[in-house]
N, C-alpha and C positions, 0 to 999 in steps of 0.2 A: 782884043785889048790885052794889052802886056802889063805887069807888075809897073814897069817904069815906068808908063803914061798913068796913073794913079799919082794922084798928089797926096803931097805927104799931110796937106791937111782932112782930105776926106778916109785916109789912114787912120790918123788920131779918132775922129769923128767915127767910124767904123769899129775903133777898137771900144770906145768909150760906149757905145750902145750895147755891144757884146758884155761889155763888163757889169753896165748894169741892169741887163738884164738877167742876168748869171746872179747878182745880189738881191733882186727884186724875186728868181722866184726861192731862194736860197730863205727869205724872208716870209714867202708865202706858206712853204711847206715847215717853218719852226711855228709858225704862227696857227699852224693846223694841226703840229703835233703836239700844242701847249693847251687848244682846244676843251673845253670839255672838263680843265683837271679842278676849278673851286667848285664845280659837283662834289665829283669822289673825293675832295679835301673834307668836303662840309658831311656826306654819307657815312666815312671813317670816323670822324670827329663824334657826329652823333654816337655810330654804332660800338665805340670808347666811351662815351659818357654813359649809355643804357647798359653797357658790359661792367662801369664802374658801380652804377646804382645795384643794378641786380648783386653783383658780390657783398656791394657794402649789405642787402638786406638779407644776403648770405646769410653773412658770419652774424649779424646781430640775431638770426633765428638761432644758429647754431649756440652762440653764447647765451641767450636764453632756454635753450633745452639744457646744455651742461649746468646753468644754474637751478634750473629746477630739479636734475640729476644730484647735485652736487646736496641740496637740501633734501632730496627726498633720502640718500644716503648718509647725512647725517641726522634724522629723524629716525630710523631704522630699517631704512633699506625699500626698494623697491618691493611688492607683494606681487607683480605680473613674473616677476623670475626667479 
């Protein structure tokens, strides 16, 4: 069979299968690299709010020692140093 006995409709028809199947797995392999990610969206999100809490109870212990600091030194001073 020669190029020229090929009609130019099973041509088109030939190309159009190639083409979508070229976009079909083009789709398959975005769609499996998109996989998976509102896990580790929602695991960050968490592991950001338990890293916000934990700080916020930080500093509120911290600002509670220097206020108990702050008065034990204006009373007269710590007695351990």
């Amino acid at each position: 069979m020669k190029l020229e006995d090929i009609s130019r409709a099973t041509l088109a028809t030939t190309r159009r299968v190639v083409a979508s199947g070229a976009i079909a797995a083009v789709a398959v392999f975005g769609v499996a690299a998109c996989e998976g990610t509102d896990d580790l969206e929602q695991e960050v999100r968490d592991g950001v709010e338990e890293e916000i809490e934990n700080g916020i109870d930080d500093l509120e212990e911290d600002v509670r020692d220097g206020v108990e600091e702050g008065v034990d030194d204006a009373l007269g001073g710590d007695e351990d140093n």
